[in-house]
Every structure is written in C-alpha cells, then in structure tokens.
C-alpha positions as CSV (number, residue, x, y, z in Angstrom):
1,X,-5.6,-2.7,-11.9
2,X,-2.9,-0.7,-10.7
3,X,-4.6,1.0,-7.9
4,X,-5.7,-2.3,-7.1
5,X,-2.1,-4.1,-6.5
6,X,-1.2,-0.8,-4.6
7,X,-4.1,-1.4,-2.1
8,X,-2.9,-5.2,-2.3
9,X,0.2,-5.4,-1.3
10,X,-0.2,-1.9,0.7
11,X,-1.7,-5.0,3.4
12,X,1.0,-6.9,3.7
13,X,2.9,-5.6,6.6
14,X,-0.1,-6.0,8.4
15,X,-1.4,-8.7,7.6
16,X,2.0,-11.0,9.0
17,X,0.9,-9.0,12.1
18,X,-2.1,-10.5,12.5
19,X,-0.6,-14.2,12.2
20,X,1.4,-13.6,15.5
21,X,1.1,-17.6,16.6
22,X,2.2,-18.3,13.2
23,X,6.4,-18.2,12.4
24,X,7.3,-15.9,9.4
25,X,8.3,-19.3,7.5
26,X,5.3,-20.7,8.0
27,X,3.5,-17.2,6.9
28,X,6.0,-17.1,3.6
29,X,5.3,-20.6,2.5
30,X,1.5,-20.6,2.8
31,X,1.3,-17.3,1.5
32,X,3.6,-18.8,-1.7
33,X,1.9,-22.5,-1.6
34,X,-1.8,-21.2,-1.9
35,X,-0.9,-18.5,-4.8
36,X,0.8,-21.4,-6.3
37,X,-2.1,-23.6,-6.7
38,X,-4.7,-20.9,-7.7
39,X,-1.6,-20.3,-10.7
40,X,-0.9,-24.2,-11.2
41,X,-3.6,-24.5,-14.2
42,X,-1.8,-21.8,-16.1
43,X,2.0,-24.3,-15.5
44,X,3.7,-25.2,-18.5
45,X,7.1,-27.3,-19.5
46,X,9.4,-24.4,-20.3
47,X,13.6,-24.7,-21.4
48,X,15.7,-26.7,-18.7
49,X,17.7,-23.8,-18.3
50,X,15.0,-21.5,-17.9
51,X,13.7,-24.0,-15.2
52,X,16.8,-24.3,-13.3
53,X,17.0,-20.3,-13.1
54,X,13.6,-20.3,-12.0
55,X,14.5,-22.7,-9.3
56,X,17.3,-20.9,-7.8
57,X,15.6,-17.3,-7.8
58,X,13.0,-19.3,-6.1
59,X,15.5,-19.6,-2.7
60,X,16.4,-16.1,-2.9
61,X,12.8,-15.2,-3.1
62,X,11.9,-17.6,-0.2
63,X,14.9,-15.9,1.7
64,X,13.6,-12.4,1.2
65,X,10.2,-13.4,2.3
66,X,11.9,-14.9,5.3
67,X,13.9,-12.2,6.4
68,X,10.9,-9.4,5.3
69,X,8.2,-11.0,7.6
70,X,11.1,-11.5,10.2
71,X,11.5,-7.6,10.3
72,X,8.2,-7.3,10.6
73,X,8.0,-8.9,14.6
74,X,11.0,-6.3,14.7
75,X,10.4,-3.0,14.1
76,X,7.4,-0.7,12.8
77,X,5.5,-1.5,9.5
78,X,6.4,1.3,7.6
79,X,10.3,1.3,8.3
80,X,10.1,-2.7,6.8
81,X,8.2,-1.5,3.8
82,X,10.4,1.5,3.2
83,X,13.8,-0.4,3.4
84,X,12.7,-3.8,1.8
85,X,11.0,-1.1,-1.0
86,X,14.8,-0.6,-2.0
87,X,14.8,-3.7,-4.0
88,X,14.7,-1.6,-7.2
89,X,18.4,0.3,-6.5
90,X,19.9,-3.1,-5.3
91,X,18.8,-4.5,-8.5
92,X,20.3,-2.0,-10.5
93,X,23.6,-2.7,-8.4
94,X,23.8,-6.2,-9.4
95,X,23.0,-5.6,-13.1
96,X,25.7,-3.3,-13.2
97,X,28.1,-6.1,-11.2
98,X,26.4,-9.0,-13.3
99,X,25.8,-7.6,-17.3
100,X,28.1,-4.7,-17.1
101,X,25.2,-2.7,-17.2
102,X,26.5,0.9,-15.7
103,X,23.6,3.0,-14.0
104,X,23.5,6.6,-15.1
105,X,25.1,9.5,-13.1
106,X,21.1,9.7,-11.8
107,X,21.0,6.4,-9.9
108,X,24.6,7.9,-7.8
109,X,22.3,11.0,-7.1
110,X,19.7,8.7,-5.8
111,X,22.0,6.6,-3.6
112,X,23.1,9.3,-1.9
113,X,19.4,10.8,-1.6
114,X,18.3,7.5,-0.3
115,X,20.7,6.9,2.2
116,X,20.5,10.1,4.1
117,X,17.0,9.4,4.4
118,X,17.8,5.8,5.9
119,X,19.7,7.8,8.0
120,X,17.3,10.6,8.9
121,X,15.3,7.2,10.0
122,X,17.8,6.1,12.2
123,X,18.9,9.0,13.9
124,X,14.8,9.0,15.1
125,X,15.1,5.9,17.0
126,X,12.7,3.3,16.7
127,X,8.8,3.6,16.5
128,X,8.0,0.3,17.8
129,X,10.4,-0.3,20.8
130,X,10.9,-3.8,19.8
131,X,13.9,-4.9,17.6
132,X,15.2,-1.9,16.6
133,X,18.2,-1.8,14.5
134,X,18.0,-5.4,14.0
135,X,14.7,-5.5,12.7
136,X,15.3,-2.6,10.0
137,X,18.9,-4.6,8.8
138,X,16.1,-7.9,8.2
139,X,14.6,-5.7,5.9
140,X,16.9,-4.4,4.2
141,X,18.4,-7.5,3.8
142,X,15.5,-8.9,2.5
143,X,15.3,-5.6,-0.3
144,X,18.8,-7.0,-1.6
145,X,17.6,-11.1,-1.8
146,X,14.8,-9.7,-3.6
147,X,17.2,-7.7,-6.2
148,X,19.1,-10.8,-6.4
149,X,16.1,-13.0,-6.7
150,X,14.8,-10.2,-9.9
151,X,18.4,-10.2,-11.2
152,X,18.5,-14.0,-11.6
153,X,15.0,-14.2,-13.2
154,X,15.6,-11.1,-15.3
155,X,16.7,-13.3,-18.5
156,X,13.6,-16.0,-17.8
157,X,10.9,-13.2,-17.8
158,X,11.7,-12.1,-20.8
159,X,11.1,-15.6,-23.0
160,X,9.1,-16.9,-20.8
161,X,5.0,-15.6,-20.3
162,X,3.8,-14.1,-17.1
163,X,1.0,-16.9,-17.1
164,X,3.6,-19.7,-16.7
165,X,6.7,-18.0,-15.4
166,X,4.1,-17.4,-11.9
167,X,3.2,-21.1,-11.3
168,X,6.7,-22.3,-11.7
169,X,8.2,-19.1,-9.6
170,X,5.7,-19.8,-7.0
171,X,6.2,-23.5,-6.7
172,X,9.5,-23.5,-6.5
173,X,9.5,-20.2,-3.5
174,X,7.1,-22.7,-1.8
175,X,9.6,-25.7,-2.0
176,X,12.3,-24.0,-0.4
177,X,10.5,-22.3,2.3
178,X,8.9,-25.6,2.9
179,X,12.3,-27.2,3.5
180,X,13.5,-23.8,5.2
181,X,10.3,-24.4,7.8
182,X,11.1,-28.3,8.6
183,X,15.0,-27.5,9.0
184,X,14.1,-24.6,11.5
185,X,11.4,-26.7,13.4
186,X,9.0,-24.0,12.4
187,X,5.3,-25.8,12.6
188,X,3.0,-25.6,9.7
189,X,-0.4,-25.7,11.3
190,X,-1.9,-25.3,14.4
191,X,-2.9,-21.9,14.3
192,X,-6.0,-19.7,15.4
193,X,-8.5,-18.9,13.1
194,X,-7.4,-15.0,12.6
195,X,-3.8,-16.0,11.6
196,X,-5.5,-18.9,8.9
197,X,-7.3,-15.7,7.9
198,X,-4.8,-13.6,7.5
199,X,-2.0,-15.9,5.7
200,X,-5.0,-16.3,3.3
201,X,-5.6,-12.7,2.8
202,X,-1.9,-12.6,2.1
203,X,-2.1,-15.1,-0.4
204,X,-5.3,-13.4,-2.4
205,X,-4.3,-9.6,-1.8
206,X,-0.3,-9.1,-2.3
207,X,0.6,-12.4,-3.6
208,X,-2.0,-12.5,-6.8
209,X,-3.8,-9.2,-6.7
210,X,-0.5,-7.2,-6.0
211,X,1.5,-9.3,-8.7
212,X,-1.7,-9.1,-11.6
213,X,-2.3,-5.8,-11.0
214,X,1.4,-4.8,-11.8
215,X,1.8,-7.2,-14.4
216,X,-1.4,-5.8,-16.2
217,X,0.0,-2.3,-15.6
218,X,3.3,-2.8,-17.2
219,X,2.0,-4.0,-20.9
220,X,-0.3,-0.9,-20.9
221,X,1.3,1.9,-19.2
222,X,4.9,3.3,-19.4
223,X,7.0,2.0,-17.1
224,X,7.7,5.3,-15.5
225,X,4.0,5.7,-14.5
226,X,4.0,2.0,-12.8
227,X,7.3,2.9,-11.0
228,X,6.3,5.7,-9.9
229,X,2.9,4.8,-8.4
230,X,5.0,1.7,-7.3
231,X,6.2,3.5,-4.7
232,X,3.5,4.3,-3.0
233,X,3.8,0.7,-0.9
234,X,5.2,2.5,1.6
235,X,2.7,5.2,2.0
236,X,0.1,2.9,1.4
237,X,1.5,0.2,4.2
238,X,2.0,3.0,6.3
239,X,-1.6,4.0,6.0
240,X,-3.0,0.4,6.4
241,X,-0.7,0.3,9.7
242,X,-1.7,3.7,11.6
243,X,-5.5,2.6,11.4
244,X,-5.3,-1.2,12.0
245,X,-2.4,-1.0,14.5
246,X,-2.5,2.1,15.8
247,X,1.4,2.7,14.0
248,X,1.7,6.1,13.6
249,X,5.0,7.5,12.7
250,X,7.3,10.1,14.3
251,X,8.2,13.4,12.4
252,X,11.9,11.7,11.8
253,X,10.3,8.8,11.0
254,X,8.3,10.6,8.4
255,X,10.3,12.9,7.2
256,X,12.9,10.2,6.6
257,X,10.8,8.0,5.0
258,X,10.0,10.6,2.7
259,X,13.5,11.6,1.3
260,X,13.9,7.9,1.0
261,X,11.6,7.5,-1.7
262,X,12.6,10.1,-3.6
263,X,15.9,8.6,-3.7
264,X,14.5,5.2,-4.8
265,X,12.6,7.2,-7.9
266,X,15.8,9.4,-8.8
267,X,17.5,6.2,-8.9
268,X,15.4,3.5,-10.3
269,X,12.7,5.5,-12.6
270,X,14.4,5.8,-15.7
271,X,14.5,2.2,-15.3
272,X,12.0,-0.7,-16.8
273,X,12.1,-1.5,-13.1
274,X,12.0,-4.6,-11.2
275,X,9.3,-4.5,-8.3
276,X,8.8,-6.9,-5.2
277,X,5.8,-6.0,-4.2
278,X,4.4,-7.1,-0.5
C-alpha cells in the first residue's frame, strides 16, 4: 500500500497540467468534493470542538491546495513538489511555536541542509521559463498552509478515526474552496473532456489512494520507514513529469533537489511525521 500512494500522489503535479482550461480552484475543489463523497458513508457526529478544528484546518488545507496547483501553471513540476514537500519541517516549526515542542539539534542541521539546496535550485534558474521565482514562492507557500493545516488537526487525529476524520476533513476543504471559487469568479464546469479526466484521476490517485495508502502504512510500519519512502514524491513526480511532459531537469536543478531532501529527512525523520501528500 505504500508503494501504491507513492505512485499516487507521484501524479499529481501532472495531472493539474492536464486540466489547463480548468482554474486551480476549480481543480482543488473537485478534486476535494469527489474524495468527499466516495468517504461520506464512513461520516460520523464527532465532539463540537473536534468539528470546529476540523473546519478551520479545512481553509488552510483549501489554501494550500490553491496556492500548490497555482505554482503548478508557474514553474516546473518537480521544483513545486520539492518545495511544497517541505510541509514536514514547517510543521515541526509551528509545533515548536504552538506546544513548546523544541526540535532537536537535528532538525537546525536539516534547515540549513535544506535551504542550501533551495538555493542550489535557485541559483539554476528556472526549468520552465514561465513564472519563475513566483511560481516556486506559491509552493512554498502552500508547504507552510499545509503545516499549518496538520498542526491544527494534529490534536483531532489523534481521538478521532481515520475513517471519519477523512469525510469531515474533505467536506469541509471542499466548502471553502467552493466559496474560494465563486468569490474569485473561477467557473466550475465547462471544461474539455481531458481536464474532467484528469481532475477525476486526481480525485481517485492522490486524493484516496495517496491518503489510504499512507494511512495503512503508518499503523503497520515504523514511522521512519513511511517518512522516509515519503519522500520520494519528489522523485516520483519528477519521473511522472519527464515522460508525460517532456520536464526534464537541469544538473542545478537536480542536484539541488537532491540536497533538499536530505535536508527534509535529517530534519523531520525522527519525527511521527505529518505528510501532505499530492
């Protein structure tokens, strides 16, 4: 099951690409509105706190979405999945802020690691000639609203079961990116066939296959092996890119993308970590 939500959300990325007549708020909601109802059986009544938690990670989650898929009309596929992939250091910055929760000496060793390969990235330009250094501050933006929207959730988790946390997670993502796509104008049909297909995919692959598959993975495994598997999104994405999209990445690009994730595992591995996976 975990090879199976690595190949899942390893999609992603490319998927949004092939919705291009479709806005990334439109993408984000139906991707989050058909997962929902494929979960809704499984909904059930849960504390009023717990609920209210729920609802409010639910706009950061529709944010990151947002801003992620954004990115993605911006800049290359695998610099998107790289930066949005540090989700797991920004959550481990807020639950230091938030619970007083210090990281070990590690996760400073990381940091550091990390950011000079952001910046080996950077100093290589941009693969895709588009958006440049806007599109890769989208995703990184969206990394950190998906820390925040696993920091706020972290407590709701942990009474509540997978099975009915998902329905209620999902429903509420889908509300909020619903109101997000009428406020923006941003239509939610009309599109050509390949885009339905593809915000579909999106919906079966990442959304429930990429979540199951981790889910299932973490009550059987230690969560060092899922972690580190985890982040193979990336390579994966990056992979799924160079042969459907012809993406291939330059040697900075690479070689960038590379110390990057070992950054991400020196500073989030020890960790029971928190995952946002495409």
């Amino acid at each position: 099951m975990l090879a199976v939500g690595i190949l899942a959300v390893s999609t992603a990325g490319t998927l949004v690409r092939f919705a291009p007549d479709a806005a990334p708020l439109t993408i984000a909601f139906w991707r989050v509105a058909i997962a929902t109802l494929i979960l809704l059986p499984g909904a059930r009544p849960v504390a009023r706190r717990d609920a209210w938690l729920t609802i409010l990670g639910g706009l950061f989650l529709a944010l990151h979405f947002w801003t992620w898929f954004l990115s993605l009309r911006e800049t290359t596929v695998m610099r998107s999945t790289l930066l949005v992939c540090l989700t797991p250091v920004w959550a481990a910055g807020f639950e230091w802020w938030f619970f007083k929760a210090p990281p070990k000496p590690r996760f400073w060793v990381g940091i550091t690691i990390a950011l000079t390969g952001v910046g080996t990235m950077v100093a290589g330009g941009n693969a895709s000639g588009t958006g440049g250094a806007w599109g890769d501050a989208l995703a990184a933006l969206g990394g950190v609203l998906g820390a925040a929207y696993f920091t706020i959730g972290r407590g709701v988790r942990a009474r509540v079961p997978i099975a009915h946390y998902g329905p209620l997670s999902c429903g509420a993502t889908a509300a909020w990116l619903g109101v997000l796509a009428l406020l923006t104008g941003s239509p939610l049909t009309g599109f050509a066939d390949q885009s339905w297909l593809a915000i579909v995919g999106l919906a079966l692959g990442p959304q429930l296959l990429g979540h199951l598959g981790f889910n299932y993975a973490v009550g059987r495994l230690p969560a060092a092996v899922v972690a580190a598997v985890i982040l193979l999104e990336p390579v994966g994405a990056t992979a799924v890119a160079a042969v459907a999209l012809g993406e291939k990445p330059g040697i900075l690009d690479g070689l960038g993308g590379l110390i990057t994730l070992v950054g991400v595992a020196v500073a989030a591995m020890p960790r029971r970590q928190a995952t946002l996976p495409g």
